[in-house]
C-alpha positions as CSV (number, residue, x, y, z in Angstrom):
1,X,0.0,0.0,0.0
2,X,1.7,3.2,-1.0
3,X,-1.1,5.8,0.4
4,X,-1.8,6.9,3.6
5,X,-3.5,9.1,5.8
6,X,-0.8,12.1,6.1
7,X,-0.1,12.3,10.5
8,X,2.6,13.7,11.5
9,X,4.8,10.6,11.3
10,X,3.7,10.3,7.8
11,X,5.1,13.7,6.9
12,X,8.3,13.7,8.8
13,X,8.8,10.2,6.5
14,X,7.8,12.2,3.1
15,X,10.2,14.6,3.7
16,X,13.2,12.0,4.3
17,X,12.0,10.6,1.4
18,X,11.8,13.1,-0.8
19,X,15.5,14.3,0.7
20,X,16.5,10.8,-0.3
21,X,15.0,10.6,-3.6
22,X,17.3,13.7,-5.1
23,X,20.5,12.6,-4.2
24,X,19.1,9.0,-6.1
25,X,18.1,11.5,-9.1
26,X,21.5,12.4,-9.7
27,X,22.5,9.3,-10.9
28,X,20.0,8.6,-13.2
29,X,19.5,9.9,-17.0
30,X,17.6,13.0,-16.6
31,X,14.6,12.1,-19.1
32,X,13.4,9.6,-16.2
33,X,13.5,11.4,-13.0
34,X,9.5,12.6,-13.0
35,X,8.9,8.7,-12.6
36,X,11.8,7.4,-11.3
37,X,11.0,10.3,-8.3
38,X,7.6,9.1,-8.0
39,X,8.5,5.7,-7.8
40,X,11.7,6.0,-5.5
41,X,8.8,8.3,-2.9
42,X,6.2,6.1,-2.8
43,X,8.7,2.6,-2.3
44,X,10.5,4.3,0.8
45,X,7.1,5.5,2.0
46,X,5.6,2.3,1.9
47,X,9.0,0.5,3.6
48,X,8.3,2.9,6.5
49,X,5.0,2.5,6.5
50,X,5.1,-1.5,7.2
51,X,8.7,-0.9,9.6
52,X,5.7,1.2,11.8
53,X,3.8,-1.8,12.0
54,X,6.3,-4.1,13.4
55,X,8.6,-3.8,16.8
56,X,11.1,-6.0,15.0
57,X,12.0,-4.3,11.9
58,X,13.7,-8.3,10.7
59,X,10.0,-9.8,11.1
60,X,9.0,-6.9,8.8
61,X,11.6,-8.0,6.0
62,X,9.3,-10.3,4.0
63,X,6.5,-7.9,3.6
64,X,8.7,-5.4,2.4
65,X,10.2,-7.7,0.1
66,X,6.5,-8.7,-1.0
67,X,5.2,-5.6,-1.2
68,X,8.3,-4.5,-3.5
69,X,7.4,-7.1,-6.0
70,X,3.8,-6.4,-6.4
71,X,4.8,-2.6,-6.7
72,X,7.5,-3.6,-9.8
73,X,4.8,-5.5,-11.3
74,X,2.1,-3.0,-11.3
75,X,4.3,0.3,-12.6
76,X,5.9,-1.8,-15.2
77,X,2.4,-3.1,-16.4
78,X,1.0,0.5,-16.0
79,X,3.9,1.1,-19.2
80,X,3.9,-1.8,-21.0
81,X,1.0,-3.5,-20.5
82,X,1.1,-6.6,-22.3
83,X,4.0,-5.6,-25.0
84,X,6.6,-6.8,-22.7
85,X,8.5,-9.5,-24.8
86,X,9.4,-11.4,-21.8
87,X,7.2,-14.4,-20.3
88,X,7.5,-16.9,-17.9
89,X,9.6,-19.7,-19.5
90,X,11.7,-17.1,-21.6
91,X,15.5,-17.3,-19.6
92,X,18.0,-15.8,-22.1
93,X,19.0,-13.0,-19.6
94,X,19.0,-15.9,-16.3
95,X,22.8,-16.0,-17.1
96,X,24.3,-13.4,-14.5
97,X,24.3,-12.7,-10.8
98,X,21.6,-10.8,-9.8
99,X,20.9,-8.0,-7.4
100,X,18.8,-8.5,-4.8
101,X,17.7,-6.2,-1.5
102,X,18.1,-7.9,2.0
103,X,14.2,-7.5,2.4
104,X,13.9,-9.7,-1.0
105,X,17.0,-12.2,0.8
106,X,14.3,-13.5,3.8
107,X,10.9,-13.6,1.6
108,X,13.1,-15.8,-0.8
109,X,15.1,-17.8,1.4
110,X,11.9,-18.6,3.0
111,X,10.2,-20.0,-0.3
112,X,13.3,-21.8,-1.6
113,X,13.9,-24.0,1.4
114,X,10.9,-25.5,0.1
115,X,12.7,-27.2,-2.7
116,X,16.1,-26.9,-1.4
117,X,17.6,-30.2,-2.9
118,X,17.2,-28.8,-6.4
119,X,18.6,-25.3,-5.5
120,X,21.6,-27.1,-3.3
121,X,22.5,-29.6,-6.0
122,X,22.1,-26.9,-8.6
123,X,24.5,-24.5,-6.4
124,X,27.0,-27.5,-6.6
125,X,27.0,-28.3,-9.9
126,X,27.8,-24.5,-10.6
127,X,30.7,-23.9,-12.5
128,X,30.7,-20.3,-13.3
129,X,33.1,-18.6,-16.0
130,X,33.4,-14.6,-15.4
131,X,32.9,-13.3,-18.5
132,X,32.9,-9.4,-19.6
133,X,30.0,-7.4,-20.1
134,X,31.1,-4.9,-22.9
135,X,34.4,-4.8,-21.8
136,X,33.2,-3.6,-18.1
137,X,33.2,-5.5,-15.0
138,X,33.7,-9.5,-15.4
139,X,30.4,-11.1,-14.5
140,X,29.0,-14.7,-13.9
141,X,28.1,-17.3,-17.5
142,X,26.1,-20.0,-15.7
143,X,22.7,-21.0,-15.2
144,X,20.9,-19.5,-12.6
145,X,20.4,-21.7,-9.9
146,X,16.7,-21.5,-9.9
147,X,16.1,-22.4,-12.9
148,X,15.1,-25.7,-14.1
149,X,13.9,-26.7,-17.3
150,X,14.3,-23.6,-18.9
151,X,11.7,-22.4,-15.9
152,X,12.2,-20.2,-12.4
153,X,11.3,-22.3,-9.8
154,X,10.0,-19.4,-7.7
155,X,8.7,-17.6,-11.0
156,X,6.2,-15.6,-8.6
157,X,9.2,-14.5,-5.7
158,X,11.3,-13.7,-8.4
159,X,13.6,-10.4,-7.5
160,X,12.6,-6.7,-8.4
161,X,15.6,-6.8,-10.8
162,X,14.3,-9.8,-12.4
163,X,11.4,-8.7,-12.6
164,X,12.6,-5.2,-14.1
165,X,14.7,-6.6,-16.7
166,X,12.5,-6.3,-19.6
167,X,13.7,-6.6,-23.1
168,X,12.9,-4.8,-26.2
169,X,13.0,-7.9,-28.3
170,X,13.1,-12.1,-27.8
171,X,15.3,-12.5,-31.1
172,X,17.5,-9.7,-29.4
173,X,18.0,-12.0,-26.5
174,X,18.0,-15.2,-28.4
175,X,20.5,-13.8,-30.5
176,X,22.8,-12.4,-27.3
177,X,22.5,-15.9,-25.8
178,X,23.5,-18.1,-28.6
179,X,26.4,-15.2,-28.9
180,X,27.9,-16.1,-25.3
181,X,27.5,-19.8,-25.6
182,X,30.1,-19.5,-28.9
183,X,32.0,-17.5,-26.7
184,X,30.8,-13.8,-27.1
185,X,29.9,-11.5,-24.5
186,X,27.0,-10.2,-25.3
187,X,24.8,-10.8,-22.0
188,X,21.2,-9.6,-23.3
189,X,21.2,-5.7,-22.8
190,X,18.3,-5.2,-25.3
191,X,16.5,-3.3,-22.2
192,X,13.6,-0.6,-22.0
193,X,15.7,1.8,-20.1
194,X,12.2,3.3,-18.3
195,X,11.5,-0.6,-17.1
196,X,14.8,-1.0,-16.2
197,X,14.5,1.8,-14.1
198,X,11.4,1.1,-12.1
199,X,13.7,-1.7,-10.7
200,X,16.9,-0.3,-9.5
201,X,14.8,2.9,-8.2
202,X,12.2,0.6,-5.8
203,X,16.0,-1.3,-5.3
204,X,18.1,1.5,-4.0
205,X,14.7,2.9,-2.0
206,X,14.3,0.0,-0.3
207,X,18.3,-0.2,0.7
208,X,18.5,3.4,1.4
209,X,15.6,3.3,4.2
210,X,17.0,0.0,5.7
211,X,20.1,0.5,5.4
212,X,22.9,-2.2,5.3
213,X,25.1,-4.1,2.5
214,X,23.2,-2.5,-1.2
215,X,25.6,-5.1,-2.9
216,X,24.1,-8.2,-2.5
217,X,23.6,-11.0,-5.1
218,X,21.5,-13.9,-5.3
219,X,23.7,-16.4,-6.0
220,X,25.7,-16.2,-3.2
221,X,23.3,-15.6,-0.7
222,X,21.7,-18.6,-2.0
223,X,25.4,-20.0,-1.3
224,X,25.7,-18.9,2.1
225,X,21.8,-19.5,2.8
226,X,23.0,-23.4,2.2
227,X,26.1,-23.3,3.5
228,X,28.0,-24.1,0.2
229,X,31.4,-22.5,0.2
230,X,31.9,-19.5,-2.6
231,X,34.0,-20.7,-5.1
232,X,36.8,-18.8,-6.4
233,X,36.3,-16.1,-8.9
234,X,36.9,-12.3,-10.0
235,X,35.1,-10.0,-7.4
236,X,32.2,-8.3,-10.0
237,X,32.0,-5.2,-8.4
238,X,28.5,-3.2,-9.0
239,X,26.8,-4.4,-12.2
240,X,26.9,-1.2,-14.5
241,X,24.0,0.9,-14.5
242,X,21.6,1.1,-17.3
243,X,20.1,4.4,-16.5
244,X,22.8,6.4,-17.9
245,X,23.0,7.0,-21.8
């Protein structure tokens, strides 16, 4: 829920939120910050909103990371309706680590130990190769861990960045793919930059009013979730942003 009645609580919150959003404006492409301002507001509002509900802010973690998804969903729907390329199934992009808020980290880690034997043994069979993106920071080549057949296993807890990362075109991504499996490095970047942005603004909101580590990937949370040890590999660094021309 992203309105509320305006007490005095509420307006102390709108104005750290607000405060907050324009320092996140300047590091996006200009042409986006009327939504991307809008969006980033209304995301930290409603993490404080449900942090006012709970004495423990750790028990309020899944909602927030619930809430975020449903919010991704419906202001990427409200601009693409049903155009977006992208369907359930479709995994041409599920071939790099993927950022993911520590509100996101318990909502999923709760759902995935429900099938954890598939996620462990895929964890294990892991074999990443770093490859470059563009010449940029070396990321992960390998299957995503929660994916089988082709399919997410937790298609409906899937992170805000999954969720944001939208393409333009399916032969674009098909194309990418089949580049990086003959060795290119083309990890699908065919993107709708407005899409893209809905998820790294609701992203940074909800790390800016929690606070904490804003680096986090899936893959090794999932890693350290289980108790597998990392394996060896490049650090990645931040995954470049796609908001800047």
């Amino acid at each position: 829920m992203h309105v509320r009645k305006m007490d005095k609580q509420s307006k102390n919150a709108l104005k750290r939120a607000k405060k907050s959003a324009n320092k996140f404006l300047r590091e996006i492409h200009e042409p986006l910050h009327d939504m991307a301002g809008t969006i980033y507001i209304g995301e930290y509002m409603a993490v404080d909103a449900i942090l006012s509900e709970h004495d423990d802010k750790e028990q309020a973690l899944p909602e927030i990371g619930s809430n975020a998804m449903g919010y991704a969903d419906s202001q990427i729907n409200r601009l693409m309706a049903d155009d977006i390329p992208c369907k359930e199934g479709c995994h041409y992009c599920c071939y790099q680590d993927v950022h993911i808020t520590k509100a996101e980290v318990v909502l999923i880690t709760l759902v995935v130990d429900q099938i954890s034997d598939k996620v462990k043994q895929n964890l294990l069979n892991d074999k990443s190769d770093y490859v470059s993106l563009n010449g940029s920071a070396p990321m992960p080549y390998s299957l995503c861990p929660l994916l089988e057949d082709g399919k997410c296993m937790i298609y409906d807890y899937r992170p805000v960045f999954c969720r944001s990362y939208c393409s333009l075109s399916l032969e674009t991504c098909k194309a990418s793919h089949e580049s990086e499996i003959a060795g290119g490095d083309a990890i699908p970047v065919s993107l709708d930059a407005g899409i893209n942005a809905i998820g790294q603004t609701i992203s940074s909101a909800i790390h800016k009013r929690l606070g904490g580590n804003d680096h986090l990937y899936l893959r090794d949370v999932l890693r350290d979730h289980f108790g597998i040890p990392q394996p060896d590999k490049t650090p990645v660094g931040k995954i470049p942003s796609m908001l800047k021309p």
